[in-house]
C-alpha positions as CSV (number, residue, x, y, z in Angstrom):
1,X,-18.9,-66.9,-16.5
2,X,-20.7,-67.1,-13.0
3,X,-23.9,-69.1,-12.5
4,X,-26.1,-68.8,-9.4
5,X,-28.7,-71.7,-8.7
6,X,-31.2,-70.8,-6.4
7,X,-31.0,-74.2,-3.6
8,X,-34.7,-73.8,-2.7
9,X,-35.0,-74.8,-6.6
10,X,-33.3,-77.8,-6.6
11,X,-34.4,-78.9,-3.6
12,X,-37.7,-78.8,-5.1
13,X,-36.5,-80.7,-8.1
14,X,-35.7,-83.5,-5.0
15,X,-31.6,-82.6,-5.2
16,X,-28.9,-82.0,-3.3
17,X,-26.5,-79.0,-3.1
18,X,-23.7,-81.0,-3.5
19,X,-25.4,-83.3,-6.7
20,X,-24.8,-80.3,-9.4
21,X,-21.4,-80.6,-11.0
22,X,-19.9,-79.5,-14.3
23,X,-18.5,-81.9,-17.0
24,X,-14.7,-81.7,-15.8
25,X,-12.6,-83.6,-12.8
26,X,-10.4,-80.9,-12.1
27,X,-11.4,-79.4,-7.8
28,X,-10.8,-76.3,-8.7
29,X,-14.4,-76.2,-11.2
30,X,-16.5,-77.7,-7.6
31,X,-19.6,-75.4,-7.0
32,X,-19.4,-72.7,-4.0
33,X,-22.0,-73.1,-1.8
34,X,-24.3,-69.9,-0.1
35,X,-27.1,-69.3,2.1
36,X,-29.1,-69.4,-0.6
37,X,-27.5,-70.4,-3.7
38,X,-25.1,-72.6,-6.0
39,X,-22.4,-70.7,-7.4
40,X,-20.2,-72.0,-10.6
41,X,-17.2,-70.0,-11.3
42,X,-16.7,-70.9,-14.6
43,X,-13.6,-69.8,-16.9
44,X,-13.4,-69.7,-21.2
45,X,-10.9,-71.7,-20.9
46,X,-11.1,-75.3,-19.2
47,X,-13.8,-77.0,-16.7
48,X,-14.9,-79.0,-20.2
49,X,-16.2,-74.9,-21.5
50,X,-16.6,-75.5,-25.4
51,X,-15.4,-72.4,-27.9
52,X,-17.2,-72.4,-31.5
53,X,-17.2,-69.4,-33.9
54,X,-20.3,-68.9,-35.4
55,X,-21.6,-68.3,-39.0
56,X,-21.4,-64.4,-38.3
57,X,-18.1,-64.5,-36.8
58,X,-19.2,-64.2,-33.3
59,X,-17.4,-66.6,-30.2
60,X,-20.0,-68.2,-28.3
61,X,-18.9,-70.2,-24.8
62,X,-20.8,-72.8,-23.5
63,X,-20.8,-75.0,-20.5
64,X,-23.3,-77.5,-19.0
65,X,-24.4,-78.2,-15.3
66,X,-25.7,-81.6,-14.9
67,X,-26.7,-83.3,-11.8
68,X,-25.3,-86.8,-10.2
69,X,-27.4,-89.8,-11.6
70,X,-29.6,-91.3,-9.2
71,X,-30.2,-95.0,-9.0
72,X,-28.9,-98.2,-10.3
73,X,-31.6,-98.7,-13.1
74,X,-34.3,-96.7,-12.4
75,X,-34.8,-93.2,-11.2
76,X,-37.6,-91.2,-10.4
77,X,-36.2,-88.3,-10.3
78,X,-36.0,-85.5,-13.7
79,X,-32.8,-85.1,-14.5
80,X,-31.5,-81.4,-14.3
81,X,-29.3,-79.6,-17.3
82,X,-28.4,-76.3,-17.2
83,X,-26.5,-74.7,-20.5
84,X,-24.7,-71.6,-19.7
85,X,-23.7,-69.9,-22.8
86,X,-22.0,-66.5,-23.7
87,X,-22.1,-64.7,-26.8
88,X,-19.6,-62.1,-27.3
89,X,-21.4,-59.7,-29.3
90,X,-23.7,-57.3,-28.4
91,X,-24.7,-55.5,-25.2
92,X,-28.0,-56.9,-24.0
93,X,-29.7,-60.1,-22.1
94,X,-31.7,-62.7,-23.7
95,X,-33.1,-65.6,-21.8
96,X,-34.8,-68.2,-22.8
97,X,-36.1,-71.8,-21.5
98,X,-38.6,-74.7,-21.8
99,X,-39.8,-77.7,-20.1
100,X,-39.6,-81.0,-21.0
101,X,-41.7,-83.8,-19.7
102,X,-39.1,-86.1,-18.4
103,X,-36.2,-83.7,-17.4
104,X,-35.7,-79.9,-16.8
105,X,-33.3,-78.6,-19.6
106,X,-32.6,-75.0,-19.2
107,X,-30.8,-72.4,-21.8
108,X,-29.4,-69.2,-20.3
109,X,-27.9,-67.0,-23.0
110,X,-25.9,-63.7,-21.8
111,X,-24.0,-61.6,-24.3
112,X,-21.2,-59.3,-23.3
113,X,-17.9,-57.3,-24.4
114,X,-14.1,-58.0,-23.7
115,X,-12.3,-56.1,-21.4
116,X,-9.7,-53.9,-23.6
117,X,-7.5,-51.2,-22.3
118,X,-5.7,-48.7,-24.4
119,X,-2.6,-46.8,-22.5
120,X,0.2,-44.4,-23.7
121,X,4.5,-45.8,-23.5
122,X,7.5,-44.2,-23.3
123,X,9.2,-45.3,-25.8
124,X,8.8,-48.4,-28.8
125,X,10.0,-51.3,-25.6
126,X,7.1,-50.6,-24.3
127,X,8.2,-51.3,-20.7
128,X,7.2,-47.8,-19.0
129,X,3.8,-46.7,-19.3
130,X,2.2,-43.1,-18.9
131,X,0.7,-42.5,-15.9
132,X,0.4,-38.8,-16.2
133,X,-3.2,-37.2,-17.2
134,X,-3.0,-35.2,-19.1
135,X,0.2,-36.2,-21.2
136,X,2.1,-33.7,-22.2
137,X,4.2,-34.1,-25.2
138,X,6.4,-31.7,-27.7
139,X,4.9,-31.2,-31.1
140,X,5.2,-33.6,-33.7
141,X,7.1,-36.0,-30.9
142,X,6.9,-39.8,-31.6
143,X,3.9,-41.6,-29.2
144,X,3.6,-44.9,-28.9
145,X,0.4,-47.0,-28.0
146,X,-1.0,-50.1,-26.6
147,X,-3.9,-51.8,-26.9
148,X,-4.5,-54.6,-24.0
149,X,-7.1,-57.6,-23.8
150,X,-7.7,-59.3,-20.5
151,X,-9.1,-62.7,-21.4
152,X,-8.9,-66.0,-20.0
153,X,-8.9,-67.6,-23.6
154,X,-5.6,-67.6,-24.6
155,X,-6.4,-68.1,-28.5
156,X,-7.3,-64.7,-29.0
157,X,-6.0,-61.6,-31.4
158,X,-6.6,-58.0,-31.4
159,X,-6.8,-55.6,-34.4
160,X,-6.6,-52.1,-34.7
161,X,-9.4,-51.3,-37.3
162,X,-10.1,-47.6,-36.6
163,X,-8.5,-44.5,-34.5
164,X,-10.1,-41.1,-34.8
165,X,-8.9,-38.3,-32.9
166,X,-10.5,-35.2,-31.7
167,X,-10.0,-32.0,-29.3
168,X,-13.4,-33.1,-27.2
169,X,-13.4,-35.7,-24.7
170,X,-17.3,-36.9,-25.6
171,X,-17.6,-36.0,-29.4
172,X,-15.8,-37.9,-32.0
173,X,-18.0,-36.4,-34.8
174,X,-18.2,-32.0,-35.0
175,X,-14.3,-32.2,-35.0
176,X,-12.0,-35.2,-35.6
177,X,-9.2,-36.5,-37.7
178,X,-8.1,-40.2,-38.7
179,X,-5.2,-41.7,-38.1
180,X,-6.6,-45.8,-39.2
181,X,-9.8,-46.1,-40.8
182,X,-11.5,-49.6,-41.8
183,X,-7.7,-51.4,-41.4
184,X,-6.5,-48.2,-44.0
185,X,-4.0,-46.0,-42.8
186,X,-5.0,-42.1,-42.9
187,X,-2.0,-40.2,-41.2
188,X,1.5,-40.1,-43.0
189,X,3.1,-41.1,-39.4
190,X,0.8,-43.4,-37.9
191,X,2.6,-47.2,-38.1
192,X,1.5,-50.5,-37.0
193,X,4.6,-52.1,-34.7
194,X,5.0,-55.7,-33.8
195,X,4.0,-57.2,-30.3
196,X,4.8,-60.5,-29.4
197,X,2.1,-61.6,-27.6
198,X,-1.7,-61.8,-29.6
199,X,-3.6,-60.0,-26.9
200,X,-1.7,-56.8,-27.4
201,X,-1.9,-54.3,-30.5
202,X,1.3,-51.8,-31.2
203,X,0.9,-48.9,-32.7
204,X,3.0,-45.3,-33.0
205,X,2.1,-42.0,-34.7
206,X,3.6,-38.2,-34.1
207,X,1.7,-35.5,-31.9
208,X,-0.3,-32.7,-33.4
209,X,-2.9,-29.9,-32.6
210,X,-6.1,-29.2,-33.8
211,X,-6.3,-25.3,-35.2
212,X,-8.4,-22.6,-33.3
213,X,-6.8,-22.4,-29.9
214,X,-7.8,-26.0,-29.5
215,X,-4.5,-27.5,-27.2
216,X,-5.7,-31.0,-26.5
217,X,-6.0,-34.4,-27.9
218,X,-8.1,-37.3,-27.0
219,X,-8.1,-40.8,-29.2
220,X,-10.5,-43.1,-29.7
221,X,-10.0,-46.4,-31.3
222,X,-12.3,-49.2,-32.8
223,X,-10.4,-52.8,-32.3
224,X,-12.1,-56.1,-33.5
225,X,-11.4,-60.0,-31.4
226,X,-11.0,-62.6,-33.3
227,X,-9.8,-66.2,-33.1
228,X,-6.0,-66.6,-33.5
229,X,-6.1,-69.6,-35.9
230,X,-9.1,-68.5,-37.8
231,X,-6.8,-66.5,-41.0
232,X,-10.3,-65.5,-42.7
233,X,-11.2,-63.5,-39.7
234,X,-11.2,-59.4,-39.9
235,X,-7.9,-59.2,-37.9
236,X,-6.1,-60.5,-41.1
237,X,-7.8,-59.2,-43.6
238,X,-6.2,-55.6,-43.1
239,X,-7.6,-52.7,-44.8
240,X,-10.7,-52.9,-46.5
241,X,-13.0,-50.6,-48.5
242,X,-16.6,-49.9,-47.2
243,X,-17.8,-52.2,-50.0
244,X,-16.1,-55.4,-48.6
245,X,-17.2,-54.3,-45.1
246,X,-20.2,-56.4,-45.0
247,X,-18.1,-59.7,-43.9
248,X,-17.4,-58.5,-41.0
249,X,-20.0,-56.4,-39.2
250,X,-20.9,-58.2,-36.9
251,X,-17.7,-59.2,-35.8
252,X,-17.1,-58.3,-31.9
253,X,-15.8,-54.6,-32.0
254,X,-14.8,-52.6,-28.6
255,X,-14.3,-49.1,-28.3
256,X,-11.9,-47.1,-26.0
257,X,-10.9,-43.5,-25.5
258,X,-7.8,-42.4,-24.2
259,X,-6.3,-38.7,-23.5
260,X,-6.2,-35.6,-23.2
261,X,-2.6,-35.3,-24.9
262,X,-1.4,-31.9,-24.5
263,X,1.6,-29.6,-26.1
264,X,4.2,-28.5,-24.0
265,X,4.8,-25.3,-26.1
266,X,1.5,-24.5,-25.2
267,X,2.5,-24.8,-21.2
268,X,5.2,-22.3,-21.9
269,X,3.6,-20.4,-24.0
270,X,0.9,-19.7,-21.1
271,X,3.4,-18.8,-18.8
272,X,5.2,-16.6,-20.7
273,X,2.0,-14.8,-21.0
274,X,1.2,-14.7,-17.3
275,X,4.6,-13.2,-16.7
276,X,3.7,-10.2,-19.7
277,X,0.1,-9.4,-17.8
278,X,2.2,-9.2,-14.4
279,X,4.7,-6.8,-15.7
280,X,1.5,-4.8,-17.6
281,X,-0.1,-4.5,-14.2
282,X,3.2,-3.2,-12.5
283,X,3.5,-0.9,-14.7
284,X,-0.2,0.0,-14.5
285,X,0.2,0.7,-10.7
286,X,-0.4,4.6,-9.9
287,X,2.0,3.9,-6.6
288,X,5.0,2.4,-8.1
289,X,6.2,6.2,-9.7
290,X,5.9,7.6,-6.2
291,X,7.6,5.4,-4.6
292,X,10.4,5.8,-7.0
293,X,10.5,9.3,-7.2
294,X,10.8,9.5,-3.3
295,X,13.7,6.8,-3.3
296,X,15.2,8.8,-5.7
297,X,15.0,11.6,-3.4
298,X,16.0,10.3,-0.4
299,X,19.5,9.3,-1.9
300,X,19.9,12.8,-3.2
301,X,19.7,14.0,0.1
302,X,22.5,11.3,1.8
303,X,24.5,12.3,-1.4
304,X,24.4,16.0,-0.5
305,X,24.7,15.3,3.2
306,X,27.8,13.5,3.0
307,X,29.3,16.3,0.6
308,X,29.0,18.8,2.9
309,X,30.3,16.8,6.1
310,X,33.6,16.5,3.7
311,X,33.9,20.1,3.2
312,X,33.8,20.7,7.1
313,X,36.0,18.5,7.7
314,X,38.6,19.6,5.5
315,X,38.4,22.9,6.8
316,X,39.0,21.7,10.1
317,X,41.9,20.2,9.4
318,X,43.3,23.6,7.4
319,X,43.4,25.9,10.5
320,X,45.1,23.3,12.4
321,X,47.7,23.0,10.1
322,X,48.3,26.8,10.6
């Protein structure tokens, strides 16, 4: 979380740049100072941030910035608390704030999504990601998946709840095909594999084609954050049915496409018809007969010049015999 404190502000409020502070000893949470403004760089994990999971299963972070007390006794001065709080939730920006008549007591409320990746491996270690777009892969070949989350807060899980597939890169709805549904698996090879650290999700399943000429693949997959201690969260409640679905809607859910996975056979395939149309065409070509035929000619006539040179010379040699 960043927060930017305009100085002009609380210079008003009869403060210092150097008075704000959060609630934690450690240097490396002290304030940056601009032109113009404070700046807290504050992480989800330490600098006294507080985690709680709320009533609808959402992770809230929240931090205050106080200033230094003035005085021995007495002060004149408000005193200044800014709460900075984010929701991981849904995608939009609420603010809100109030006055009091002895101090200045500010709520800013932001909600945002975690940062997930999903990538293509080599093989089960995965040690050797796919850099190659698109990926091209054999039919019905083992593929093996990752699913990353970049987060400062160590005590987080991630859970696989939905992958659907489809040959277009923008519509997951004319044309798709499940592999994991709700925490249910659909396809006959998909399998969840084991990863050994809690911000990483493992999965495999075997390549396939859509019908009607359709040669590539793209995924997208629905994975749910939860707390790593919290056992009644969605990530370990597995597959569910849509009627027991209701727990968990609101859950923090993030959505990533990844592809296009194409078929090699249909690489060679292509080629091999390229290299029928260019034989058609030679064959098509009104100057390729002529210039056999005259080929063909033109060793007839070394054949039969070199015959009679042969004769000629034998009969030379005959009368000088004689």
């Amino acid at each position: 979380m960043v927060a930017r404190i305009s100085i002009a502000y609380i210079q008003s409020l009869g403060y210092k740049e150097s008075d704000l502070y959060l609630n934690s000893s450690d240097p490396t949470c002290a304030s940056q100072i601009s032109q113009s403004y404070i700046i807290f760089n504050i992480p989800f994990s330490g600098c006294g941030t507080v985690r709680q999971q709320t009533n609808n299963n959402t992770i809230i972070y929240s931090n205050i910035i106080r200033t230094l007390v003035s005085g021995y006794i007495i002060t004149r001065k408000r005193n200044f608390q800014l709460h900075v709080m984010c929701e991981m939730n849904e995608n939009m920006v609420v603010e809100a704030a109030f006055l009091a008549q002895d101090a200045v007591d500010i709520v800013e409320r932001q909600y945002g999504h975690y940062n997930v990746t999903l990538a293509f491996y080599q093989s089960p270690s995965f040690t050797s990601p796919v850099y190659a777009s698109p990926y091209f892969v054999a039919l019905n070949q083992n593929l093996y998946a990752q699913a990353t989350l970049y987060s400062s807060d160590s005590n987080l899980v991630l859970f696989v709840e939905t992958c659907v597939s489809s040959p277009y890169a923008d519509n997951f709805t004319t044309l798709t095909y499940d592999l994991i549904r709700d925490g249910c698996t659909q396809d006959s090879t998909y399998r969840s594999l084991y990863s050994p650290r809690n911000n990483e999700a493992h999965f495999q399943f075997n390549s396939f084609k859509f019908l009607n000429q359709h040669n590539e693949v793209y995924l997208q997959c629905k994975l749910v954050v939860c707390q790593a201690d919290d056992l009644s969260s969605r990530c370990y409640q597995g597959c569910l049915t849509r009627r027991k679905r209701d727990v968990s809607e609101t859950q923090e859910k993030v959505e990533v496409v990844v592809g296009p996975i194409k078929l090699q056979e249909e690489v060679k395939e292509k080629r091999k018809q390229d290299l029928v149309k260019t034989v058609q065409r030679e064959k098509g070509d009104p100057l390729i007969p002529l210039t056999v035929a005259a080929a063909l000619l033109a060793g007839m006539v070394f054949v039969l010049a070199g015959f009679l040179l042969s004769i000629k010379l034998k009969r030379s040699n005959y009368h000088q015999i004689y």
